[in-house]
SEKEZA-544018 format. One record per residue (C-alpha): y, x, z; residue in three letters; residue number from 1. Coordinates in Angstrom, 1 decimal. Each point is the difference from the previous one (the first is absolute). Layout:
<atoms>
<atom v="Y" u="X" w="Z" vovo="ALA" lumdren="NUM"/>
...
</atoms>
This chain:
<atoms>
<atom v="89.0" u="143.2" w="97.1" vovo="UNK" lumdren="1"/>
<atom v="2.8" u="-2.1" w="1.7" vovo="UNK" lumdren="2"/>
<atom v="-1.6" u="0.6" w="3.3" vovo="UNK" lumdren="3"/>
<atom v="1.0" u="4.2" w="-0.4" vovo="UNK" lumdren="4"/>
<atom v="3.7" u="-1.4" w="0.3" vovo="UNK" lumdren="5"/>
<atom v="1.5" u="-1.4" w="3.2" vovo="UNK" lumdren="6"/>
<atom v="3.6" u="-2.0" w="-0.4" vovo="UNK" lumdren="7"/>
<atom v="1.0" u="0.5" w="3.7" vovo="UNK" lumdren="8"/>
<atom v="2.4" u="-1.6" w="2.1" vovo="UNK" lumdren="9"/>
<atom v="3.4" u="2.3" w="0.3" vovo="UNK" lumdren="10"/>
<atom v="-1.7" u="1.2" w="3.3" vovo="UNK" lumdren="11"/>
<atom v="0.4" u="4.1" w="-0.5" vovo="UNK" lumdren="12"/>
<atom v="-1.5" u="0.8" w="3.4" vovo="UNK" lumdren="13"/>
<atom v="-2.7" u="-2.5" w="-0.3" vovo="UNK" lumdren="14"/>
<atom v="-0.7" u="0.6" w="-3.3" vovo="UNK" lumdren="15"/>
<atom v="0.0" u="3.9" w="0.1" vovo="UNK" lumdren="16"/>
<atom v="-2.3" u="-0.6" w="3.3" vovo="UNK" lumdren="17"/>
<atom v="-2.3" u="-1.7" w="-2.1" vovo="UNK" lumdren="18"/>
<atom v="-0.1" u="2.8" w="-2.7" vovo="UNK" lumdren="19"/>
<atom v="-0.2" u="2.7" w="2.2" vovo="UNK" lumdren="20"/>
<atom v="-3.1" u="-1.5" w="2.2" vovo="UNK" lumdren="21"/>
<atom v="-1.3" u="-0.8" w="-3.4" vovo="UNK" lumdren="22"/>
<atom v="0.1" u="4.2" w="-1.2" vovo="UNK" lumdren="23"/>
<atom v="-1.5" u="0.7" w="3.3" vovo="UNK" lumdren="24"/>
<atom v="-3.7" u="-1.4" w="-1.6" vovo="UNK" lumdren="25"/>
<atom v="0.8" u="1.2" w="-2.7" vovo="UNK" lumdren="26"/>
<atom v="1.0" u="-2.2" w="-2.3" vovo="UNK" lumdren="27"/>
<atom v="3.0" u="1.3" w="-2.2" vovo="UNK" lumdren="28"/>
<atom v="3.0" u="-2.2" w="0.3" vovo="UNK" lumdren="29"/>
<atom v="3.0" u="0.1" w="-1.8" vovo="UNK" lumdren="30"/>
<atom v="2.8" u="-1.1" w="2.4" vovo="UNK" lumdren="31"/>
<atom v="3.1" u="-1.1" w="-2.1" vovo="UNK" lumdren="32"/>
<atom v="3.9" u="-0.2" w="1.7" vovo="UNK" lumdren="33"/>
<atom v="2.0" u="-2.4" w="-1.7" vovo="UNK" lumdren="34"/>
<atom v="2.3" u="3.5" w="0.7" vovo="UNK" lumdren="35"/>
<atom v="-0.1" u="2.7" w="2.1" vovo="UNK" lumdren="36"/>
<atom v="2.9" u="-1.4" w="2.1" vovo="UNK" lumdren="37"/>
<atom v="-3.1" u="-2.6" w="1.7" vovo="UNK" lumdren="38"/>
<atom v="-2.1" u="2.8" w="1.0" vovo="UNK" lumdren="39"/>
<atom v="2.1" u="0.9" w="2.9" vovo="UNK" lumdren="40"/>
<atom v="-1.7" u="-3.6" w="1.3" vovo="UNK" lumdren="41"/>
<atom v="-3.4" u="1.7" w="-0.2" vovo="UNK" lumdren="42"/>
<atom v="1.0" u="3.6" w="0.7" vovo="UNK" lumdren="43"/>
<atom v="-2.1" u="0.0" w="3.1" vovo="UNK" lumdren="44"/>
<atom v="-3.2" u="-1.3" w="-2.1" vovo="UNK" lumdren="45"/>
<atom v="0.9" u="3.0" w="-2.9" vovo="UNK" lumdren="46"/>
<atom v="1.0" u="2.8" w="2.6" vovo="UNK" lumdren="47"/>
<atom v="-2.0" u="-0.4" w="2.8" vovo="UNK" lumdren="48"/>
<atom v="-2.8" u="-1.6" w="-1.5" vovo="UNK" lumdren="49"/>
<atom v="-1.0" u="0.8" w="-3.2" vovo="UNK" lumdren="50"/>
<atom v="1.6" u="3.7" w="0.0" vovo="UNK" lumdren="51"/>
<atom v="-1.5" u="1.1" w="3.2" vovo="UNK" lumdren="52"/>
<atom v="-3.4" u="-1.5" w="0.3" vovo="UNK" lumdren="53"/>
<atom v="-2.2" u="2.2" w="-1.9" vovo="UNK" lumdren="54"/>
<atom v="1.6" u="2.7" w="2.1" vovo="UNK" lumdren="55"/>
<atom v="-0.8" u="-1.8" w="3.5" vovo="UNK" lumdren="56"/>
<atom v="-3.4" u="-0.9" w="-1.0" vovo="UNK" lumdren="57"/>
<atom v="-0.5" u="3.8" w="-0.8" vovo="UNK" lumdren="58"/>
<atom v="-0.6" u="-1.0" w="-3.9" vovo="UNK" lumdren="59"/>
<atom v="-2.7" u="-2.8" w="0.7" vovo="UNK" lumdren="60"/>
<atom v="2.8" u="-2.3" w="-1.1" vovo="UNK" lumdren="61"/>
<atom v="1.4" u="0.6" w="-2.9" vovo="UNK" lumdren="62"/>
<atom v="2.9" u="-3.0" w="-1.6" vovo="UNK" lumdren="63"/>
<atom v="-0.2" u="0.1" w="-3.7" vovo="UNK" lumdren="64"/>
<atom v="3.1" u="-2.4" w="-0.6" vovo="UNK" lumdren="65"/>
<atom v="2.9" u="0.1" w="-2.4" vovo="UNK" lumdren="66"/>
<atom v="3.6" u="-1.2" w="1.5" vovo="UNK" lumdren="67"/>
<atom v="1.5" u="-1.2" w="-3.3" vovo="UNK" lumdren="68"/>
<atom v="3.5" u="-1.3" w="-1.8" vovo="UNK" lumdren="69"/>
<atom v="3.9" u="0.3" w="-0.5" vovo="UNK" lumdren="70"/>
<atom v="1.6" u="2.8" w="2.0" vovo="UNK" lumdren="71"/>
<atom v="3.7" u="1.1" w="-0.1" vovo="UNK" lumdren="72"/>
<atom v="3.3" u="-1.7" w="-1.4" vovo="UNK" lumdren="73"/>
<atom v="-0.8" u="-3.0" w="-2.2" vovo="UNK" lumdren="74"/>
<atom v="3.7" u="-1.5" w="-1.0" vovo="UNK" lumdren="75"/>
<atom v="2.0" u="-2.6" w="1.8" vovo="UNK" lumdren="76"/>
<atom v="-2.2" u="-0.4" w="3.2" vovo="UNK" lumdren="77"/>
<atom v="2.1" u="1.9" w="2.5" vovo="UNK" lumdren="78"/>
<atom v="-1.0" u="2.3" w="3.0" vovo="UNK" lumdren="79"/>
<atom v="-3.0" u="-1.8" w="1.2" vovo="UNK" lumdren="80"/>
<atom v="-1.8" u="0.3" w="-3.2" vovo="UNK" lumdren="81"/>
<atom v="1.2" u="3.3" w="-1.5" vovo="UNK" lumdren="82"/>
<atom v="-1.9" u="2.8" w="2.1" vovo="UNK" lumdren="83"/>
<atom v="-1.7" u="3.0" w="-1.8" vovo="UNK" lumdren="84"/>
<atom v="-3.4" u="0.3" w="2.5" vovo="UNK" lumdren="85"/>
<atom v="-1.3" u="3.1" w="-1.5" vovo="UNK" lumdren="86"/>
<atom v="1.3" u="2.2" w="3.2" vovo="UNK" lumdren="87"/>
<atom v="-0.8" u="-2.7" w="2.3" vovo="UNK" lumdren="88"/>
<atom v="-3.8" u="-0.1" w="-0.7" vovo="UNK" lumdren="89"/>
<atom v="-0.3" u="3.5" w="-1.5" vovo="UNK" lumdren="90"/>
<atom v="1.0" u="1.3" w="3.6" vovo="UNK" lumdren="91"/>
<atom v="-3.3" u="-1.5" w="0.8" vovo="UNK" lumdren="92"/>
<atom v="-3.2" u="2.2" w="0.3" vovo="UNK" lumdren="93"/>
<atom v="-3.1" u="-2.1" w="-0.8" vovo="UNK" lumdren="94"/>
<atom v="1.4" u="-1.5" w="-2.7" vovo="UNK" lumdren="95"/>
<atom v="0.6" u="1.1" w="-4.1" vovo="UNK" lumdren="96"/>
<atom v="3.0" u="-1.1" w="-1.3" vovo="UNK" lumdren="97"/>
<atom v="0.8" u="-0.3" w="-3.8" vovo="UNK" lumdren="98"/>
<atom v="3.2" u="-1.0" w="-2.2" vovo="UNK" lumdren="99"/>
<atom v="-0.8" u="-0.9" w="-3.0" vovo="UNK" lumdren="100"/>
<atom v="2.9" u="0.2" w="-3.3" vovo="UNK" lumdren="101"/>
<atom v="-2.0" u="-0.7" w="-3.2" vovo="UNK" lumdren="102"/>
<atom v="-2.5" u="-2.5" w="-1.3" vovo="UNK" lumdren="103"/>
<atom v="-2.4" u="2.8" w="0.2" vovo="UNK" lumdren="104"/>
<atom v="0.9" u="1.4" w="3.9" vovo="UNK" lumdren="105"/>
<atom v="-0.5" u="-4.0" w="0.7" vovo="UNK" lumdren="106"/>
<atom v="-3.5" u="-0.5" w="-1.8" vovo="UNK" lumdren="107"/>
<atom v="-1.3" u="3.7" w="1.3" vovo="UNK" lumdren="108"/>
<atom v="1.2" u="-0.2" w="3.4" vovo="UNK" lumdren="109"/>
<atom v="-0.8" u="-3.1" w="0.7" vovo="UNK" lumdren="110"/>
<atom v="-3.6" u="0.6" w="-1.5" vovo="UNK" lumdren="111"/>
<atom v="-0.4" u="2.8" w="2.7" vovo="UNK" lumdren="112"/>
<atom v="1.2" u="-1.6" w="2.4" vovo="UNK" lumdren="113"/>
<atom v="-2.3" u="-2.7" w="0.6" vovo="UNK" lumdren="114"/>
<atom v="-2.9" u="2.8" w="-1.0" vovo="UNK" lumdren="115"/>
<atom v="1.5" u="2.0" w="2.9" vovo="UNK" lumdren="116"/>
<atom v="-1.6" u="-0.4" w="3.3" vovo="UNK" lumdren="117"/>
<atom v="3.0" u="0.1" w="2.3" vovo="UNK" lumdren="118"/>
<atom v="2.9" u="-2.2" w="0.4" vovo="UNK" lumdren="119"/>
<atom v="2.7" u="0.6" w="-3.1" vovo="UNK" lumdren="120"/>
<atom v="3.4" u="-1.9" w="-0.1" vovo="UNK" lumdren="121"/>
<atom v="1.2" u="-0.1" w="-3.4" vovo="UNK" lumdren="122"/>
<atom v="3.8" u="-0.5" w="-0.4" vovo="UNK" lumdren="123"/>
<atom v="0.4" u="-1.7" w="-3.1" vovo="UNK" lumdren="124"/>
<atom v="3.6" u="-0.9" w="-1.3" vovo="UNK" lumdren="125"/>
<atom v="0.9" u="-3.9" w="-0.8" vovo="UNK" lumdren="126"/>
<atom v="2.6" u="1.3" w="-3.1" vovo="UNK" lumdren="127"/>
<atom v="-2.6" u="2.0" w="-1.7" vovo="UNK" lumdren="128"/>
<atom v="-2.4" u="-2.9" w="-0.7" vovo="UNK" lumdren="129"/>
<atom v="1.7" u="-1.2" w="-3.1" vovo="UNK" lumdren="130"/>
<atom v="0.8" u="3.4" w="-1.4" vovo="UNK" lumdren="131"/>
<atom v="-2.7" u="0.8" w="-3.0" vovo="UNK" lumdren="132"/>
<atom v="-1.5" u="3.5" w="0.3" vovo="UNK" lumdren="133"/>
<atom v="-2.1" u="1.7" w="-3.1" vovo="UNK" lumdren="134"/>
<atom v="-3.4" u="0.4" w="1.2" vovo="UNK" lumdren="135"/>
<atom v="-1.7" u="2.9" w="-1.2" vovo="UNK" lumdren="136"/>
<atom v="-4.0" u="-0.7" w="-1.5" vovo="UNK" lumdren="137"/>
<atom v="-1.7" u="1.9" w="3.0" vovo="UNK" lumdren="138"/>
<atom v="2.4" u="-2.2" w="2.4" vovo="UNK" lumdren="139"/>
<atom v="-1.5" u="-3.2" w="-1.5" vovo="UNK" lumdren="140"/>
<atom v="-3.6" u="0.9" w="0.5" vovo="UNK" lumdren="141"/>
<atom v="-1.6" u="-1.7" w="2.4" vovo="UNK" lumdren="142"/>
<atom v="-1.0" u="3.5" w="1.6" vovo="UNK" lumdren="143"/>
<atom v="3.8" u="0.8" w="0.5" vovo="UNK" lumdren="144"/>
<atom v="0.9" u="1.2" w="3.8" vovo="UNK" lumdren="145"/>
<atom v="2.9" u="2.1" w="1.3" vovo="UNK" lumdren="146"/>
<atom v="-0.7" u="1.9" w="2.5" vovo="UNK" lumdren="147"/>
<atom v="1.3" u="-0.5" w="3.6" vovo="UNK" lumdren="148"/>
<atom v="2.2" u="3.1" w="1.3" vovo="UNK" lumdren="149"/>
<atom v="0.4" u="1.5" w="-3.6" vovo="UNK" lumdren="150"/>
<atom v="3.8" u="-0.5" w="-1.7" vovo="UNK" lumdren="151"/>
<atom v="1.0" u="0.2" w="-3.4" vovo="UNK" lumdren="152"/>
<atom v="2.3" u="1.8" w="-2.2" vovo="UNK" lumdren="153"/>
<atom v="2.0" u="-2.2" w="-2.2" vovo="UNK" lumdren="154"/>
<atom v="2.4" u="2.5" w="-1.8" vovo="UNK" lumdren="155"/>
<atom v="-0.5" u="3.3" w="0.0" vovo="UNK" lumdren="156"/>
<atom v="3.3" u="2.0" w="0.7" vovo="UNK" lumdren="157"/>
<atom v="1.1" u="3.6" w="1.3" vovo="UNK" lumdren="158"/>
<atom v="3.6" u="-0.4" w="1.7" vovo="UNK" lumdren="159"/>
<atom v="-0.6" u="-2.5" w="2.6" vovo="UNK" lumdren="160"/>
<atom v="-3.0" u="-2.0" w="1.7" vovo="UNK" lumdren="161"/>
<atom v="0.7" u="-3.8" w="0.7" vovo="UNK" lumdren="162"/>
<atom v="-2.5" u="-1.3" w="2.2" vovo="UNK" lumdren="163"/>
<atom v="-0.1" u="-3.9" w="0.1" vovo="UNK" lumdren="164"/>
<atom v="-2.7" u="-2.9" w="0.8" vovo="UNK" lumdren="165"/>
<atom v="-0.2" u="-3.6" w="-1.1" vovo="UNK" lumdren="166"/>
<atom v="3.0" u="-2.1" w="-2.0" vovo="UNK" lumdren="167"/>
<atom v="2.9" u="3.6" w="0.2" vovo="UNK" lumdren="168"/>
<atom v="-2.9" u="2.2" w="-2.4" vovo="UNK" lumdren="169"/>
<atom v="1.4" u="-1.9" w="-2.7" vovo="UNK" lumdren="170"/>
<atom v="3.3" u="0.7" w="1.2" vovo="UNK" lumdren="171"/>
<atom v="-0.9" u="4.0" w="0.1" vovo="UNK" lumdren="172"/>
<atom v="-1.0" u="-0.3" w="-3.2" vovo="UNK" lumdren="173"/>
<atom v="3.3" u="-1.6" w="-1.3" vovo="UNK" lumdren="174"/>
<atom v="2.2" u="2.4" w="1.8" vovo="UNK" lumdren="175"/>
<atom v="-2.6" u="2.7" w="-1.7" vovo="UNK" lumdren="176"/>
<atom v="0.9" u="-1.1" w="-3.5" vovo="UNK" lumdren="177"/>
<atom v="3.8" u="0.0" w="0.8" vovo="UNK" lumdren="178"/>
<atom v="0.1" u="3.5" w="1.6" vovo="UNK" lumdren="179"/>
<atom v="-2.4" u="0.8" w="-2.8" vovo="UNK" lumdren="180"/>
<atom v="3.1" u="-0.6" w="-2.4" vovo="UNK" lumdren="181"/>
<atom v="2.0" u="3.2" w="1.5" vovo="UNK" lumdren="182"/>
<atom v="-2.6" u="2.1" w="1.1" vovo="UNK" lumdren="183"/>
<atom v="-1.5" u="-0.7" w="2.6" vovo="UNK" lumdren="184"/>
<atom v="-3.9" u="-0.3" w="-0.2" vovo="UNK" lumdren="185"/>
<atom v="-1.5" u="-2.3" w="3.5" vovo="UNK" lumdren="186"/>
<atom v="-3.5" u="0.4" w="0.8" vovo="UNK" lumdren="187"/>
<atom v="-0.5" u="-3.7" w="1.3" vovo="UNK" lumdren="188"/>
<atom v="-3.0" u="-0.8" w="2.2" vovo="UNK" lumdren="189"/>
<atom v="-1.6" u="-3.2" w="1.1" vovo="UNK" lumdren="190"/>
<atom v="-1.6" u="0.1" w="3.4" vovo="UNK" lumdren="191"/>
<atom v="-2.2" u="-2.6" w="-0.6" vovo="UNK" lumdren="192"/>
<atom v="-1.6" u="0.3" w="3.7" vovo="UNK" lumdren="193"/>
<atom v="2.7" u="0.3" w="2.7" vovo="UNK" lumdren="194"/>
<atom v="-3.2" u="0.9" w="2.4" vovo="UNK" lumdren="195"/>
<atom v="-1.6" u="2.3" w="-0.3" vovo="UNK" lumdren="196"/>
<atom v="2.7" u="1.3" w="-1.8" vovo="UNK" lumdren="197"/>
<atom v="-0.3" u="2.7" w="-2.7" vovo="UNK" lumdren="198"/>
<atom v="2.0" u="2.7" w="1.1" vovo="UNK" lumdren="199"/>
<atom v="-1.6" u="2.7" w="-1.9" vovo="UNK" lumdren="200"/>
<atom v="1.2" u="-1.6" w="-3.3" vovo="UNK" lumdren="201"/>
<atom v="3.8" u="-0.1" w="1.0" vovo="UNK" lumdren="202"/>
<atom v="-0.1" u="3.7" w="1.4" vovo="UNK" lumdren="203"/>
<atom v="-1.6" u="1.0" w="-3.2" vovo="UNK" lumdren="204"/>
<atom v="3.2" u="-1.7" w="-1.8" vovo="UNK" lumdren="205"/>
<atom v="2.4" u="1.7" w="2.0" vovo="UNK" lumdren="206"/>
<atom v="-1.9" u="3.3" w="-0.3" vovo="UNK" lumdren="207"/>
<atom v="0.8" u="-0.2" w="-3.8" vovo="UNK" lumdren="208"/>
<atom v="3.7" u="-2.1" w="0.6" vovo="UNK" lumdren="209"/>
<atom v="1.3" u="1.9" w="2.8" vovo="UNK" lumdren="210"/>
<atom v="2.0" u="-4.2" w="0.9" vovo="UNK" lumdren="211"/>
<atom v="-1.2" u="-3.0" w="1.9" vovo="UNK" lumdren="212"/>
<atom v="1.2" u="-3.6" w="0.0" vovo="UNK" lumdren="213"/>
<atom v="-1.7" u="-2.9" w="1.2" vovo="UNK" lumdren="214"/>
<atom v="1.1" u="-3.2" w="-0.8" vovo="UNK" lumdren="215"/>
<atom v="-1.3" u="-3.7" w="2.0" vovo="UNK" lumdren="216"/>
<atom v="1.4" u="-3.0" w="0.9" vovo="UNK" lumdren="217"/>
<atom v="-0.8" u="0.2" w="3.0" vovo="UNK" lumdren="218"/>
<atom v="2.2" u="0.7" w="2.8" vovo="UNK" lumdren="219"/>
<atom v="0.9" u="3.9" w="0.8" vovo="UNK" lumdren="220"/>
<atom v="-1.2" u="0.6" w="3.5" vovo="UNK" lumdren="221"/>
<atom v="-3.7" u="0.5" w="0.9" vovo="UNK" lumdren="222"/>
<atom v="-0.4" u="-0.5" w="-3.9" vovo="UNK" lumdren="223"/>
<atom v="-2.3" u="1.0" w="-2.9" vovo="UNK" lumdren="224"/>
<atom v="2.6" u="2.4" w="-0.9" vovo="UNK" lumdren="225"/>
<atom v="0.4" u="1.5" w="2.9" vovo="UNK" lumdren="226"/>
<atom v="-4.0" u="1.0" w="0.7" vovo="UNK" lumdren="227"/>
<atom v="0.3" u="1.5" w="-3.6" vovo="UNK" lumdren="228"/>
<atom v="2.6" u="2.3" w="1.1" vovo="UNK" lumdren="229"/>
<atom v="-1.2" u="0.9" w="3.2" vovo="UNK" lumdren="230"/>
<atom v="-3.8" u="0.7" w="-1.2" vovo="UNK" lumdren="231"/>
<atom v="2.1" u="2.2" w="-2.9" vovo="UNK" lumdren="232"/>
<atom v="2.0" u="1.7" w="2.4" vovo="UNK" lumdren="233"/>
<atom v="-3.1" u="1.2" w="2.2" vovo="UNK" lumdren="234"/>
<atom v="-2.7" u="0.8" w="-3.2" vovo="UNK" lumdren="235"/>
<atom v="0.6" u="2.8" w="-2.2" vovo="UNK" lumdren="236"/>
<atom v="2.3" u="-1.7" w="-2.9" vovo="UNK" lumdren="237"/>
<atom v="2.8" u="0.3" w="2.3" vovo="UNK" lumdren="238"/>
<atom v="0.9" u="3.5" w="-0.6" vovo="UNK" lumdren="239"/>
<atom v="0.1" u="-1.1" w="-4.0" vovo="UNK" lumdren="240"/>
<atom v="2.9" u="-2.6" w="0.9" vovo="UNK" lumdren="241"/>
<atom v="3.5" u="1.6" w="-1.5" vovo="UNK" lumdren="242"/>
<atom v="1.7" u="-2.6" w="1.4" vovo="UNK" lumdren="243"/>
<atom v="-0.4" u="-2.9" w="3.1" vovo="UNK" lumdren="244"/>
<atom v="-2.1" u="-3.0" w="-0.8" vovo="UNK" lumdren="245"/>
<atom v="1.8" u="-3.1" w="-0.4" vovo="UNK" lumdren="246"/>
<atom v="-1.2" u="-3.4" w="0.7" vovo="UNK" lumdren="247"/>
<atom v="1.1" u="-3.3" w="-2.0" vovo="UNK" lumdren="248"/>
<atom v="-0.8" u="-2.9" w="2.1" vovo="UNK" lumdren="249"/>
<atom v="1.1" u="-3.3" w="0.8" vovo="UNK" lumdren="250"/>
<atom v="2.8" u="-1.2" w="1.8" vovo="UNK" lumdren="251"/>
<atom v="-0.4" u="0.8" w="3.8" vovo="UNK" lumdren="252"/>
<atom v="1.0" u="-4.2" w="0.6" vovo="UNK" lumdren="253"/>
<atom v="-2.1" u="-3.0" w="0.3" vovo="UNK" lumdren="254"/>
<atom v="0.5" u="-1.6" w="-3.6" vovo="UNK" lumdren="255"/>
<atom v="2.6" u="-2.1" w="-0.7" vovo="UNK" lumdren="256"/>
<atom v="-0.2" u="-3.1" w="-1.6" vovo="UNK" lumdren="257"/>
<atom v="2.7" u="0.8" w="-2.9" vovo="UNK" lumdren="258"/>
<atom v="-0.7" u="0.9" w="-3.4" vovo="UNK" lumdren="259"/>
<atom v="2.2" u="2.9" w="-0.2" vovo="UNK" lumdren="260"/>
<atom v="-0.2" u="1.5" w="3.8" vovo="UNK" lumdren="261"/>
<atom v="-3.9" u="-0.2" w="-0.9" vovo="UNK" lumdren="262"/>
<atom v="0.0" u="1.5" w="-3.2" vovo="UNK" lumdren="263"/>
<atom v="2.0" u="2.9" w="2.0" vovo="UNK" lumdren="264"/>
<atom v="-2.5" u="-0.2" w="2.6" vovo="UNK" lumdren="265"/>
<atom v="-3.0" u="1.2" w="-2.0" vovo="UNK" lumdren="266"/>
<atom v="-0.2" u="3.5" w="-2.4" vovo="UNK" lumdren="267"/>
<atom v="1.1" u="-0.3" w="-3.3" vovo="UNK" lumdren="268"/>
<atom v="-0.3" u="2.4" w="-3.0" vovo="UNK" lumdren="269"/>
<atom v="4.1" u="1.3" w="0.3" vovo="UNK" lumdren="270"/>
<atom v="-1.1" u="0.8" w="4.0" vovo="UNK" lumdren="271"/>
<atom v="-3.3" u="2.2" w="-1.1" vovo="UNK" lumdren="272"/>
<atom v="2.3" u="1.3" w="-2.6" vovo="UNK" lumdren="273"/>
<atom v="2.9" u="1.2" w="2.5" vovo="UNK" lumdren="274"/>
<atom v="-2.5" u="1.1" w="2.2" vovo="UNK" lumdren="275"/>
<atom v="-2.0" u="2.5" w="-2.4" vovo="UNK" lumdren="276"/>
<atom v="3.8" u="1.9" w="-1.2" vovo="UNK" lumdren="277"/>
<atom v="0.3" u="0.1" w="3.4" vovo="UNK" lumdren="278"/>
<atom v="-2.7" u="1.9" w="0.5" vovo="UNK" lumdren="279"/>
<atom v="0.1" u="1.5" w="-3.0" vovo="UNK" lumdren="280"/>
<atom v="3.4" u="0.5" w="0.9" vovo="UNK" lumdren="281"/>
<atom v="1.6" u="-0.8" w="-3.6" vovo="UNK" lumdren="282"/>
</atoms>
């Protein structure tokens, strides 16, 4: 009833205390940011708490809590409220990270999430709540669940893998359709979990495409783009690369306030475009 749901004072450290003391006897709270941007005032409650207890009590503790809400660039709300935390908290061992894009990554992930008996942060994205998504039957059963650490192929392709997690899938798949137009057939994957991330898929891609990109909106150094490259250059698929992989991120800035300096601050379709002829090299 009523009493499952707590309306909390804006108190992220207090609040996130709370929630993490409460996983800790396992009870399994749902701990919501108003966004991501206000978990930096309970970072020490998410890192050092909930991510590494189960570890220091040797597994006698474990902290079955989900970390949940808007992540990334939302529109208009400058640099303090505009950061993409999937490198940030996937850089984190003890915890699983997922990014949800469709209605059915958000209902599945979120389903395994508060099943899972460790500490997941799911990233969710504030401009993807109003966009309608068809659900498929089996994704409206109530038996539903996407697995945590598994991604998924939305377009099958053979020139060039796009790799891609939250709001910029839809993106991929846009820039897919357009380079589809003259040729050029993108195999587009969604993450879905940044950790554990599913490597295996995205080296099996460029096994068959012989070209990576990855595309975020998060910033380029230390980012999701760049652990994709570097776990490709040191497994087998790199020796099936014709060509260097590129990354398409978001503007290495805090974000500006101003319509059009942040509309050039965060990837859009003409930038995964550019980036897959260049690749391509056409």
């Amino acid at each position: 009833g009523d009493k499952r749901i707590i309306d909390t004072p804006i108190s992220e450290m207090g609040f996130t205390g709370i929630a993490v003391g409460a996983a800790m006897v396992w009870l399994r709270p749902v701990c919501e940011f108003m966004t991501f941007n206000f978990s930096m005032q309970a970072i020490d409650q998410v890192i050092n708490s909930a991510a590494k207890t189960c570890y220091m009590s040797a597994g006698s503790i474990p902290v079955p809590i989900v970390f949940r809400g808007p992540n990334g660039a939302s529109a208009g709300v400058a640099a303090q409220h505009s950061q993409c935390f999937a490198a940030w908290y996937g850089h984190c061992p003890g915890l699983k990270v997922v990014s949800p894009w469709s209605s059915e990554d958000a209902k599945g992930l979120l389903k395994a999430a508060i099943r899972d008996d460790n500490p997941v942060v799911m990233l969710e994205n504030e401009l993807l709540y109003g966009v309608p998504f068809e659900m498929s039957e089996q994704a409206q059963s109530k038996d539903f669940v996407v697995p945590i650490g598994k991604s998924k192929i939305e377009r099958e392709g053979t020139h060039v893998t796009l790799v891609s997690h939250s709001r910029p899938v839809g993106h991929c798949l846009e820039a897919a359709a357009v380079l589809a137009k003259e040729g050029v057939e993108c195999e587009v994957i969604n993450l879905r979990t940044i950790r554990p991330m599913d490597i295996e898929t995205v080296e099996a891609s460029v096994i068959k495409t012989n070209h990576l990109v990855t595309v975020e909106g998060g910033w380029p150094q230390f980012g999701v783009g760049a652990e994709i490259c570097a776990r490709i250059m040191e497994g087998s698929a790199f020796n099936y690369l014709d060509a260097p992989a590129v990354r398409v991120t978001g503007a290495d800035v805090p974000m500006p306030y101003a319509k059009i300096l942040e509309d050039n601050c965060i990837p859009q379709v003409k930038d995964i475009i550019f980036a897959v002829k260049k690749t391509l090299n056409i």
